[in-house]
Backbone as XML, in Angstrom:
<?xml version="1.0"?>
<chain id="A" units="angstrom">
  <residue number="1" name="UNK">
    <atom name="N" x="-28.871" y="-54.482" z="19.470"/>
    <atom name="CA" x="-27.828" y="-55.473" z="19.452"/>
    <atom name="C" x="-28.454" y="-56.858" z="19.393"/>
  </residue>
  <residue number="2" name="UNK">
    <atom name="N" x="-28.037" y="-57.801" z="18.993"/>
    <atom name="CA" x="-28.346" y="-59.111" z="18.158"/>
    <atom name="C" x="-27.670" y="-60.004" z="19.473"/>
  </residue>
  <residue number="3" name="UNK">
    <atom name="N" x="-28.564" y="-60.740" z="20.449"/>
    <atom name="CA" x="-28.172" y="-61.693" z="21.230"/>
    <atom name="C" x="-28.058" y="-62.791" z="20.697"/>
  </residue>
  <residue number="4" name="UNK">
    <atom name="N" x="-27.189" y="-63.422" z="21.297"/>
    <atom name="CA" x="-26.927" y="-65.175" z="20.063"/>
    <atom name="C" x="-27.357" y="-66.015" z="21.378"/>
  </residue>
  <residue number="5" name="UNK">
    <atom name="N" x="-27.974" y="-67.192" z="20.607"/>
    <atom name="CA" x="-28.361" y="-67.937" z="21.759"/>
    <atom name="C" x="-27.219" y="-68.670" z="22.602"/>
  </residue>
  <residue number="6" name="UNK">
    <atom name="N" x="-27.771" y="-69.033" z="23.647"/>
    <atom name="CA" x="-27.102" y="-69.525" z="24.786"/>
    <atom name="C" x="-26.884" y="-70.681" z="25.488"/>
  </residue>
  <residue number="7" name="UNK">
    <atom name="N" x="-28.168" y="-71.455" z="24.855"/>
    <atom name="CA" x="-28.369" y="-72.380" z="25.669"/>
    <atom name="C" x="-29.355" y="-73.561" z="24.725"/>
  </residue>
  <residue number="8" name="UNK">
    <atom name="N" x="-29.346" y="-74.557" z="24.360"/>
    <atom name="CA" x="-30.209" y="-75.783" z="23.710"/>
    <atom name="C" x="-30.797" y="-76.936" z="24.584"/>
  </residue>
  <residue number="9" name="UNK">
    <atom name="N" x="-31.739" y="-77.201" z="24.493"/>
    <atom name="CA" x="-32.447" y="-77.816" z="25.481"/>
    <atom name="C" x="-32.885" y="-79.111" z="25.076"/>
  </residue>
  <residue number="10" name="UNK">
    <atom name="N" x="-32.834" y="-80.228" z="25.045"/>
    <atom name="CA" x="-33.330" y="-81.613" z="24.112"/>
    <atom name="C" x="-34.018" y="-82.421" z="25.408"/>
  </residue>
  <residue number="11" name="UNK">
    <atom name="N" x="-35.226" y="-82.759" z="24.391"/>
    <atom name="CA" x="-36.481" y="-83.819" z="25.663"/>
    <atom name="C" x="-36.724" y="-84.667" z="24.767"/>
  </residue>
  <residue number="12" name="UNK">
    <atom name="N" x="-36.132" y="-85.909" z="25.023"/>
    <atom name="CA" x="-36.378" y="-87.126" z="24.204"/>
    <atom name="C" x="-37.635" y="-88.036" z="24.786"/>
  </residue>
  <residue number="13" name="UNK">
    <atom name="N" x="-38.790" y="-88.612" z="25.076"/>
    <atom name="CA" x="-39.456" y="-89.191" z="25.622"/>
    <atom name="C" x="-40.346" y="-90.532" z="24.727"/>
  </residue>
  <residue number="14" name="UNK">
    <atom name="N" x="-39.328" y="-91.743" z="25.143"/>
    <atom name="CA" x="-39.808" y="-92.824" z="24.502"/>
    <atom name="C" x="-41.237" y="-93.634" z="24.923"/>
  </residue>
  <residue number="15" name="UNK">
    <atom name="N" x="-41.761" y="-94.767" z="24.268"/>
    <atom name="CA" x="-42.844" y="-94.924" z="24.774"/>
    <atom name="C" x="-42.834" y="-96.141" z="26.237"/>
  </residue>
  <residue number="16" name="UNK">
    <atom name="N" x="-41.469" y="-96.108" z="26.519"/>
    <atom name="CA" x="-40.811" y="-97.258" z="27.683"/>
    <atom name="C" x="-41.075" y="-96.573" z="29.031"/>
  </residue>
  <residue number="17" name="UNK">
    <atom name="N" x="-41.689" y="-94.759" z="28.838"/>
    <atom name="CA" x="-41.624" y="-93.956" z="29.988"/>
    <atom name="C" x="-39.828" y="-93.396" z="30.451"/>
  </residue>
  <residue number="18" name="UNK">
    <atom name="N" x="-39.446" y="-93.466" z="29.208"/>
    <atom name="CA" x="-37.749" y="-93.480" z="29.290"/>
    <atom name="C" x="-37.596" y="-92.355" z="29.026"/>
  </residue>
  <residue number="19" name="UNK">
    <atom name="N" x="-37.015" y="-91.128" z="29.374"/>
    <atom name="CA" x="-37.235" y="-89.685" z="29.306"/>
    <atom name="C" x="-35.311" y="-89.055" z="29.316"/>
  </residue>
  <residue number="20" name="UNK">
    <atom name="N" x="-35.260" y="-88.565" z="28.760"/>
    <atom name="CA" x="-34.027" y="-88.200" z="28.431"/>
    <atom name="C" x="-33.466" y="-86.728" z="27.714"/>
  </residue>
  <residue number="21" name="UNK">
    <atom name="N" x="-33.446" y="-85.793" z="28.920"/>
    <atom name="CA" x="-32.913" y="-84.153" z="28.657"/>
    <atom name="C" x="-31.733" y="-84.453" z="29.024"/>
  </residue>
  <residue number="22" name="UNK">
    <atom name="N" x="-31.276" y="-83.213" z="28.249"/>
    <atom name="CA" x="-30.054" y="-82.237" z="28.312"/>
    <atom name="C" x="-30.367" y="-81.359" z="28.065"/>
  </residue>
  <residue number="23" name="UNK">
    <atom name="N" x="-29.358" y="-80.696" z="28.586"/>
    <atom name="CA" x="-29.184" y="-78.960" z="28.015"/>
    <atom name="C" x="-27.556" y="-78.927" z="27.704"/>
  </residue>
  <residue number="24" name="UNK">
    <atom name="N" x="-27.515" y="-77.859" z="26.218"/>
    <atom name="CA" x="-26.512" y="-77.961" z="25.403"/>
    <atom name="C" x="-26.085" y="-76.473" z="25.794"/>
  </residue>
  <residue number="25" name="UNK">
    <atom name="N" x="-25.114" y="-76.180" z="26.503"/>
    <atom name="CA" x="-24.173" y="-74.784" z="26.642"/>
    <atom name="C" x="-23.698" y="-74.358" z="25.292"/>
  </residue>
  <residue number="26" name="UNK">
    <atom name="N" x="-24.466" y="-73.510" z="24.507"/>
    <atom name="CA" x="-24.171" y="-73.101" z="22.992"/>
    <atom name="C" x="-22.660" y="-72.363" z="23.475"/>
  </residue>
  <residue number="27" name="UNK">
    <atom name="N" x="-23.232" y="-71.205" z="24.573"/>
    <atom name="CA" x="-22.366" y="-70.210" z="24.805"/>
    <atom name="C" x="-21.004" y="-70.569" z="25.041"/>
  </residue>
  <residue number="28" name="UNK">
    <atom name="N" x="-20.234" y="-72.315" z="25.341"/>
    <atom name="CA" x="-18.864" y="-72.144" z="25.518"/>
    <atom name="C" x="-18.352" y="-72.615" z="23.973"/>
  </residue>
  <residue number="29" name="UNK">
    <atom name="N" x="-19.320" y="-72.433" z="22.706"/>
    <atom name="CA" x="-18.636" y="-72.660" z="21.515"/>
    <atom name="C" x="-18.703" y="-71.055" z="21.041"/>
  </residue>
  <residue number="30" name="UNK">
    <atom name="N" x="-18.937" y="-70.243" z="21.437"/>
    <atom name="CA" x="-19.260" y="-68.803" z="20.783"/>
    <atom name="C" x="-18.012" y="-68.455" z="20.671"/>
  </residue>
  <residue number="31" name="UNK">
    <atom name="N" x="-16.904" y="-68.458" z="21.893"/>
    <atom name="CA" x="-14.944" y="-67.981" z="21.774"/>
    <atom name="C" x="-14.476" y="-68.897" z="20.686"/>
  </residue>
  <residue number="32" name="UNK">
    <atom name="N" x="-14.548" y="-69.748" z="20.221"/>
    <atom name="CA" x="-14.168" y="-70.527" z="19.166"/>
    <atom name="C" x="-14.409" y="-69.948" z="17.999"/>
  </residue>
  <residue number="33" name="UNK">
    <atom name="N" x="-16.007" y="-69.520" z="17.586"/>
    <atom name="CA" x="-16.594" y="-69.435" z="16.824"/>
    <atom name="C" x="-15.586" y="-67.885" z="16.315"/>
  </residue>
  <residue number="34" name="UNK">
    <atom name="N" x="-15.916" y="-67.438" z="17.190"/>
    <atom name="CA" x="-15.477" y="-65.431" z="16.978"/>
    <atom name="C" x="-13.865" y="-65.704" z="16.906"/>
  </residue>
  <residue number="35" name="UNK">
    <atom name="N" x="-13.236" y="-66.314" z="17.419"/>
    <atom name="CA" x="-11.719" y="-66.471" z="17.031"/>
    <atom name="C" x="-11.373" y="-67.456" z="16.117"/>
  </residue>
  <residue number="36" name="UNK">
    <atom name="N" x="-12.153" y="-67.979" z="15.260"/>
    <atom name="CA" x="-12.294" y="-68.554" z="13.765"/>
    <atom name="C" x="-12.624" y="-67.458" z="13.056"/>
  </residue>
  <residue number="37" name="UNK">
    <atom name="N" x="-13.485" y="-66.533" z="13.101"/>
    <atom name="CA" x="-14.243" y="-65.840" z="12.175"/>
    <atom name="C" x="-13.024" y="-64.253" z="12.086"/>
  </residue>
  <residue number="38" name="UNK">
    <atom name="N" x="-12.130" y="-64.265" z="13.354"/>
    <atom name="CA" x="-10.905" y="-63.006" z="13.129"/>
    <atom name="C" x="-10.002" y="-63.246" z="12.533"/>
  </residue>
  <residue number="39" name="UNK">
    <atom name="N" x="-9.858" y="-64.828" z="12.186"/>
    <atom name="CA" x="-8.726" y="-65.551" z="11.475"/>
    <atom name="C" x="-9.150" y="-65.652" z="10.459"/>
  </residue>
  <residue number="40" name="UNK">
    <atom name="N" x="-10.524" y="-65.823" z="9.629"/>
    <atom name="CA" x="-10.919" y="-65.995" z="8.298"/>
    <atom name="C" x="-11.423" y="-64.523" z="7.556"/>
  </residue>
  <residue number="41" name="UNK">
    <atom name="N" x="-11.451" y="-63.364" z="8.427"/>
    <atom name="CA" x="-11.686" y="-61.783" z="7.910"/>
    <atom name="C" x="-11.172" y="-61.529" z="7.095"/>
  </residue>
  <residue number="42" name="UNK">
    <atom name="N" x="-9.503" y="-61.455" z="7.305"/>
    <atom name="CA" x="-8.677" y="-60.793" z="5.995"/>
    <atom name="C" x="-8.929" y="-61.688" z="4.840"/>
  </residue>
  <residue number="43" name="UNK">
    <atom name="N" x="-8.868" y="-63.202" z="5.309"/>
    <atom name="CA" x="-9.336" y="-64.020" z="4.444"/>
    <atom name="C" x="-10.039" y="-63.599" z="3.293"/>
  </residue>
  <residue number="44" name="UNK">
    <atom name="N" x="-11.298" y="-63.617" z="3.691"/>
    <atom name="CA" x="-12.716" y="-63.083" z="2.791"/>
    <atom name="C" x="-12.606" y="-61.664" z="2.619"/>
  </residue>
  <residue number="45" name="UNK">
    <atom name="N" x="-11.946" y="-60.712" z="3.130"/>
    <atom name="CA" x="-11.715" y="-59.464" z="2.468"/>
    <atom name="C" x="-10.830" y="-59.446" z="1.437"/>
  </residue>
  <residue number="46" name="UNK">
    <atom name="N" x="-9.660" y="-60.443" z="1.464"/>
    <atom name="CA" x="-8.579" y="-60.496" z="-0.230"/>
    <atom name="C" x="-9.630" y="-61.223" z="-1.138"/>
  </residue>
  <residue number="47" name="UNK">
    <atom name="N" x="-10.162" y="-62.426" z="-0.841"/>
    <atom name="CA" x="-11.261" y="-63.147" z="-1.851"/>
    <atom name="C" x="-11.912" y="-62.244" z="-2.346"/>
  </residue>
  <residue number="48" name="UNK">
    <atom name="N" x="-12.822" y="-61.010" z="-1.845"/>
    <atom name="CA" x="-13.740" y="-60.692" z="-2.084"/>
    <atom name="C" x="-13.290" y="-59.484" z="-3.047"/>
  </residue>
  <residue number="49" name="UNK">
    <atom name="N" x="-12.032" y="-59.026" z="-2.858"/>
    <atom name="CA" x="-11.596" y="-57.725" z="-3.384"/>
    <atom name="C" x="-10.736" y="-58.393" z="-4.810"/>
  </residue>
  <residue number="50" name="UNK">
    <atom name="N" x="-10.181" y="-59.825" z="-4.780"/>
    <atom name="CA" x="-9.971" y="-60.580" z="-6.357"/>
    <atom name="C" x="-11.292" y="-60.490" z="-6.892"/>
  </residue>
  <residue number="51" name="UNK">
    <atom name="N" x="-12.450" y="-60.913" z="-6.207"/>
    <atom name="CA" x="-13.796" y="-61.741" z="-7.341"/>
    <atom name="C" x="-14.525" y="-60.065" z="-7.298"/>
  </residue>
  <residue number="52" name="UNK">
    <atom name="N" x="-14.054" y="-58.546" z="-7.137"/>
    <atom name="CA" x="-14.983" y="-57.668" z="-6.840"/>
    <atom name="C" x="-15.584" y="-57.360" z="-8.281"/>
  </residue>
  <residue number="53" name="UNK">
    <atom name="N" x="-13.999" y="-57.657" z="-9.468"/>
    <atom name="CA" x="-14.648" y="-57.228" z="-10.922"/>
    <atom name="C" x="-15.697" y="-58.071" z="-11.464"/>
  </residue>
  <residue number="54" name="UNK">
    <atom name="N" x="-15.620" y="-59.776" z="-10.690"/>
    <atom name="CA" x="-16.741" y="-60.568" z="-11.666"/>
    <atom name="C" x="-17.831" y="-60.196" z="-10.730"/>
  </residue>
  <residue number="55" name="UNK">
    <atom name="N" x="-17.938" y="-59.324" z="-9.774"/>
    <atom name="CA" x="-19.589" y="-59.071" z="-9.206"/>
    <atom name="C" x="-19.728" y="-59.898" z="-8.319"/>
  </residue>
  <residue number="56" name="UNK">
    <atom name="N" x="-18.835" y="-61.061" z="-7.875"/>
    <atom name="CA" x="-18.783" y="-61.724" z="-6.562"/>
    <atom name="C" x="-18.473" y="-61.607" z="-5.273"/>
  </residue>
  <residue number="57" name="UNK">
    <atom name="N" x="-17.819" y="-60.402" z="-5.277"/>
    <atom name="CA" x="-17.075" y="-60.181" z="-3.839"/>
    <atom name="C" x="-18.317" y="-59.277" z="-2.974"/>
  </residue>
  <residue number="58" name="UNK">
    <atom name="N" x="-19.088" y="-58.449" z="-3.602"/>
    <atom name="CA" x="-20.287" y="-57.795" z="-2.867"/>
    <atom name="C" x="-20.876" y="-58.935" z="-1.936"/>
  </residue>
  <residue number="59" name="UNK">
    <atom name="N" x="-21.301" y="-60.136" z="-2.412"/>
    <atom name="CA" x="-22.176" y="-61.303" z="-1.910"/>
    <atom name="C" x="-21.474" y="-61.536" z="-1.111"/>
  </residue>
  <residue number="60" name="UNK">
    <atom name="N" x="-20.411" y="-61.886" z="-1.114"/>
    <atom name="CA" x="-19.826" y="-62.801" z="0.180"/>
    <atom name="C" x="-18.927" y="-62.040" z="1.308"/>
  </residue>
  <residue number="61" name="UNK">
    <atom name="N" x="-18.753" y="-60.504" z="0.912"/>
    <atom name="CA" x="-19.209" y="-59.442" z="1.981"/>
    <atom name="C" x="-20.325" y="-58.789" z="2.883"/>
  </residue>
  <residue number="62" name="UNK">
    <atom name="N" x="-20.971" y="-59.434" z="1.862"/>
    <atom name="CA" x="-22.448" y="-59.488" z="2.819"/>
    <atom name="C" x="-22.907" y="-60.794" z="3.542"/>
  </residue>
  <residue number="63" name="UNK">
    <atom name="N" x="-22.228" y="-61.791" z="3.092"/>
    <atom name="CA" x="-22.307" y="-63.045" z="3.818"/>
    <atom name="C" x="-22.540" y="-62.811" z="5.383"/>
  </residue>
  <residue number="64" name="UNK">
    <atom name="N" x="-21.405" y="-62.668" z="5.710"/>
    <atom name="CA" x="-21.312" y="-62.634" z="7.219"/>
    <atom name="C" x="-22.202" y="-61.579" z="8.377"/>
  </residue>
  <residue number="65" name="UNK">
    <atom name="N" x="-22.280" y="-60.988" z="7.945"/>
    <atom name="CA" x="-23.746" y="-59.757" z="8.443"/>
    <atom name="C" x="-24.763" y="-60.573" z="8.722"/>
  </residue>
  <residue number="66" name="UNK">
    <atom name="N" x="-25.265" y="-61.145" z="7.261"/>
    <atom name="CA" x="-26.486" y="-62.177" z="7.420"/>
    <atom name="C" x="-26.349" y="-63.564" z="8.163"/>
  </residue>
  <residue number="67" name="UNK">
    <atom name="N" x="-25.266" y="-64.395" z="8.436"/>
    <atom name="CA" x="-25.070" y="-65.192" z="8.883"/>
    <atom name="C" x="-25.358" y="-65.110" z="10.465"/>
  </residue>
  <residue number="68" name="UNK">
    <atom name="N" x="-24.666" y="-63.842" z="10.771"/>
    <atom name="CA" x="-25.221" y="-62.898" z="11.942"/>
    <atom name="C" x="-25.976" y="-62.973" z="12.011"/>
  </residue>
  <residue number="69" name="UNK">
    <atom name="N" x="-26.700" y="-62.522" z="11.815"/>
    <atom name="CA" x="-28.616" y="-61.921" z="11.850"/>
    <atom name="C" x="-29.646" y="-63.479" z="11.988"/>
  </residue>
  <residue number="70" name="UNK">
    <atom name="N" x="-29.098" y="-64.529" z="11.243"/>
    <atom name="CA" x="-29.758" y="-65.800" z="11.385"/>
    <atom name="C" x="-29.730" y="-66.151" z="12.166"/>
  </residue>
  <residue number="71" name="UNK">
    <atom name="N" x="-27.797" y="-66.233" z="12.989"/>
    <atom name="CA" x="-27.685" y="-66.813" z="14.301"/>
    <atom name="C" x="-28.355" y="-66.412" z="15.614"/>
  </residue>
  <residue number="72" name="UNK">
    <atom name="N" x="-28.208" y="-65.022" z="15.394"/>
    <atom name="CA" x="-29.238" y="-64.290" z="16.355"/>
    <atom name="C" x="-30.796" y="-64.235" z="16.601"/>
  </residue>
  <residue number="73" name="UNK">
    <atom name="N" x="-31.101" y="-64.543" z="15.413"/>
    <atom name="CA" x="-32.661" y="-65.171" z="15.602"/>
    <atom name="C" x="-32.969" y="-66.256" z="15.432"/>
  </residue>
  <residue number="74" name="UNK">
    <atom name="N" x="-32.364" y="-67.322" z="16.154"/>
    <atom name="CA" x="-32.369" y="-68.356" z="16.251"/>
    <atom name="C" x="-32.561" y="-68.471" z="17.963"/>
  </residue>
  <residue number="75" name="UNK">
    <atom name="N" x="-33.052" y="-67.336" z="18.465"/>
    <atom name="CA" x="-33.283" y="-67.461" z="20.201"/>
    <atom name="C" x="-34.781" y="-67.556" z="20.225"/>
  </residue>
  <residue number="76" name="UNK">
    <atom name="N" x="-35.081" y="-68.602" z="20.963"/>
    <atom name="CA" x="-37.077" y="-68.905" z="20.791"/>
    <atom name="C" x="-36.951" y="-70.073" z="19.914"/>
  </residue>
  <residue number="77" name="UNK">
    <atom name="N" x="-36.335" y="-70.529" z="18.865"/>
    <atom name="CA" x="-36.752" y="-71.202" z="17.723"/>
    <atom name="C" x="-36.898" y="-72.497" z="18.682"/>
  </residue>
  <residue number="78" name="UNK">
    <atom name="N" x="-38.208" y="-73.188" z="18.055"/>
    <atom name="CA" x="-38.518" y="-74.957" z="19.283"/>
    <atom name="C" x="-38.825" y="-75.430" z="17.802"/>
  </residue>
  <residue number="79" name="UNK">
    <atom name="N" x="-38.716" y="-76.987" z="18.051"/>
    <atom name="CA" x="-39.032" y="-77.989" z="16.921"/>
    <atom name="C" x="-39.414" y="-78.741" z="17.616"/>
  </residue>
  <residue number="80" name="UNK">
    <atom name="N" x="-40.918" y="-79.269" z="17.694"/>
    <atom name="CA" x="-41.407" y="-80.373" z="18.449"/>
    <atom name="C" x="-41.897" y="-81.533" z="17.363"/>
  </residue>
  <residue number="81" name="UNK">
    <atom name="N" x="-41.101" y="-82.691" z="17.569"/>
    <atom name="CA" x="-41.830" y="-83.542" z="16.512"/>
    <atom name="C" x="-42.406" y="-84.784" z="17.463"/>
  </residue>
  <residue number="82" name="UNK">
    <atom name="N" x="-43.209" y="-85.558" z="17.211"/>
    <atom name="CA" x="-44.225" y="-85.953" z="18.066"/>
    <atom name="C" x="-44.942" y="-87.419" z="17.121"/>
  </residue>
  <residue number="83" name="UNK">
    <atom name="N" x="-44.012" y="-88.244" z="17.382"/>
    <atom name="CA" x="-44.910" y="-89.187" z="17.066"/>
    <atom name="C" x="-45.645" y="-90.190" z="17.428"/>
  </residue>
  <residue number="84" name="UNK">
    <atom name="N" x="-46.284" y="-91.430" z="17.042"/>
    <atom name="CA" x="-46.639" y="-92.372" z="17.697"/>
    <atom name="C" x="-46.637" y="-92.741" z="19.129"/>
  </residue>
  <residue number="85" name="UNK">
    <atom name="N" x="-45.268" y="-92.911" z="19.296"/>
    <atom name="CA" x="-44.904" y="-93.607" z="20.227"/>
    <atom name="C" x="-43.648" y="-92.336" z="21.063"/>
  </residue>
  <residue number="86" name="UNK">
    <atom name="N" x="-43.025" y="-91.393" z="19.875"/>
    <atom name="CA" x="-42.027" y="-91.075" z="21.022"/>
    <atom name="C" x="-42.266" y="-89.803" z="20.466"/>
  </residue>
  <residue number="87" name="UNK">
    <atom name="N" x="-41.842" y="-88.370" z="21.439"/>
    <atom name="CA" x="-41.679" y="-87.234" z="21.227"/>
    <atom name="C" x="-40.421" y="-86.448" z="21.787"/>
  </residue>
  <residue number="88" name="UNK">
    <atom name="N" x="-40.194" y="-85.965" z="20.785"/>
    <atom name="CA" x="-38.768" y="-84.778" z="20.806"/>
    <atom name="C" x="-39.221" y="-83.899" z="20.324"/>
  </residue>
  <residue number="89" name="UNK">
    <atom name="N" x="-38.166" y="-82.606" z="21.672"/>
    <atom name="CA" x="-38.685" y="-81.555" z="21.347"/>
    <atom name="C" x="-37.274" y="-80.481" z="21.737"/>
  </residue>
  <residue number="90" name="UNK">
    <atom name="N" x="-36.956" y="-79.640" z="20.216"/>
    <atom name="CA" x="-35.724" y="-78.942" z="20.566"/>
    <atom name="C" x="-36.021" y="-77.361" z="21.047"/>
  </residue>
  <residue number="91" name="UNK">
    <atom name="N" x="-35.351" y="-77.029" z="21.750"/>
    <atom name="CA" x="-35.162" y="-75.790" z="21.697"/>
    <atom name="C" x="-34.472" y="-74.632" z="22.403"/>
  </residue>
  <residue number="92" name="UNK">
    <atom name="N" x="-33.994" y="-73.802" z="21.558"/>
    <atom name="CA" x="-33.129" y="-72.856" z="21.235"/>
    <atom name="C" x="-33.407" y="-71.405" z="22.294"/>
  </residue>
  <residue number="93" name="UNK">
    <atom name="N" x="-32.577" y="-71.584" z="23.212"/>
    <atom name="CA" x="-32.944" y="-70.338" z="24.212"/>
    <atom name="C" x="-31.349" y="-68.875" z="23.899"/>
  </residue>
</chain>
């Protein structure tokens, strides 16, 4: 099973000694997310079953699987950028 992340973490640190976290609660946008995505299903299942003769509807039935699979490995992902004077550093728990 495919855990979605939970939690975002941001460390801003200027060169003033001015230091500035948060942490971003991914997890109270996930009920939004999944009760958007039960409202847009039938959606993309009539789209996909009009465009099935031009060879389009396979792709964007497979859309959402993979969209899945990205979101879910997106747990661990850090971006540290680091410059001169100031460093930020994201990351994705």
């Amino acid at each position: 099973m495919i855990m979605l992340p939970i939690a975002a973490s941001l460390w801003i640190k200027n060169s003033n000694n001015m230091n500035f976290r948060i942490w971003l609660p991914i997890f109270l946008i996930w009920p939004f997310v999944i009760s958007l995505i039960l409202v847009l299903v039938p959606v993309i299942l009539l789209i996909s079953l009009i465009l099935w003769p031009s060879g389009k509807g396979r792709p964007l039935l497979l859309a959402a699987p993979i969209m899945l699979y990205v979101l879910g490995n997106l747990r661990g992902f850090m971006i540290d950028i680091s410059g001169a004077k100031e460093k930020i550093f994201i990351k994705i728990e």
